[in-house]
N, C-alpha and C positions, 0 to 999 in steps of 0.2 A: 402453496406454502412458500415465505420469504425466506429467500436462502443465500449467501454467498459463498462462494466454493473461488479458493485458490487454487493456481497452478505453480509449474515451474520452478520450485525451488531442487534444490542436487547440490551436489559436491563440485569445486571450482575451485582451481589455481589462484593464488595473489596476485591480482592484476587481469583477472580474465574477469567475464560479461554472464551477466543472466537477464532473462526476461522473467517476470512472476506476472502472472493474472490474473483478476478477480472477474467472475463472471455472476452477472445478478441474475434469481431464477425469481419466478412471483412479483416482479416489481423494477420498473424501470431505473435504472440508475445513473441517467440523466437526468433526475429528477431531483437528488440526492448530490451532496458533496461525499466524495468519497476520500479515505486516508488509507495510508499503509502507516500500521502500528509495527513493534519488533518488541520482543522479549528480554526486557534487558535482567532479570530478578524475578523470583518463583511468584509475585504479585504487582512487578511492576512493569506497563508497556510504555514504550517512550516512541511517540509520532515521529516518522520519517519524511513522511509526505504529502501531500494533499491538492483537493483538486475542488473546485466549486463547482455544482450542477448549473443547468440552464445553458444557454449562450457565452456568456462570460466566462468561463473555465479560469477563472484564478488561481494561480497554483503557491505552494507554499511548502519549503524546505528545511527541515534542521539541515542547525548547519553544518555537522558532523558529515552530510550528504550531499549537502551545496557541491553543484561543476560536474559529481559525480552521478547522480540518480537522474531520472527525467518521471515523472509522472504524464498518463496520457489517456485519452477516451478514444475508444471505437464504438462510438452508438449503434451503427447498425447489427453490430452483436454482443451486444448490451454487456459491455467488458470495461475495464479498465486495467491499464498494464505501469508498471513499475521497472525502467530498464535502468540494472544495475551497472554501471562501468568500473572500470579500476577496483574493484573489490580487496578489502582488504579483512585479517582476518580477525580485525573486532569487528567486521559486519556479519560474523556468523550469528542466528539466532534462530525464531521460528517469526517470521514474519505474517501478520495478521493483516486482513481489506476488514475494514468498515465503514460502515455507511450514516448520515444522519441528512435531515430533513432540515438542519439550521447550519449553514456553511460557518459562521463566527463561531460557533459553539466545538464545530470539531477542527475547523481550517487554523484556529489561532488557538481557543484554548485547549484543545488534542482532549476532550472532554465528553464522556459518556455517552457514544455513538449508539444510535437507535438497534443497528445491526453488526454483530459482530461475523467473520469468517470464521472457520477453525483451525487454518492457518496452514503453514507451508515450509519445509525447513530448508535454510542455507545453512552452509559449510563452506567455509572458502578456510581453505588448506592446500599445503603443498606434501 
């Protein structure tokens, strides 16, 4: 069964740090460009982050997150992690990993990922 499972989201001071992770189960995800989606409205997710499969790891930022996010892979256990810095508290939301098989498809148009998480919540509040 293909499955993405988040971690790491909690509650966090303005200006403190999280780590969130996506771990792929049924399917390699190096294989796959992976995104972090966030919840901005009851129907609308707006891309954060992203990362190109294979060798080349492309990576790609709004820029709302530019200087502050890092996107990253650990293949050997078949993860991708998203490290929050400087948090601030419109970053609060439920933040989503997906996956897709065509990097331009999710890396630029942030568009109709093959696999979706079910997400993870932050709160950055004081």
């Amino acid at each position: 069964q293909v499955q993405l499972v988040e971690s790491g989201g909690g509650l966090v001071q303005p200006g403190g740090s999280l780590r969130l992770s996506c771990e792929g189960s049924g399917f390699g995800l190096d294989d796959y460009a992976v995104a972090w989606f966030r919840q901005v409205s009851e129907k609308v997710r707006e891309g954060v982050s992203c990362i190109t499969g294979g060798s080349a790891g492309d990576t790609n930022y709004a820029d709302s997150v530019k200087g502050r996010f890092t996107i990253s892979r650990d293949s050997a256990n078949n993860r991708v992690y998203l490290q929050m810095n400087s948090l601030k508290s419109e970053d609060t939301s439920v933040y989503y990993c997906a996956a897709d098989k065509l990097p331009f498809r999710l890396c630029r148009l942030w568009s109709s990922p093959d696999y979706w998480g079910r997400g993870t919540r932050v709160t950055v509040s004081s």
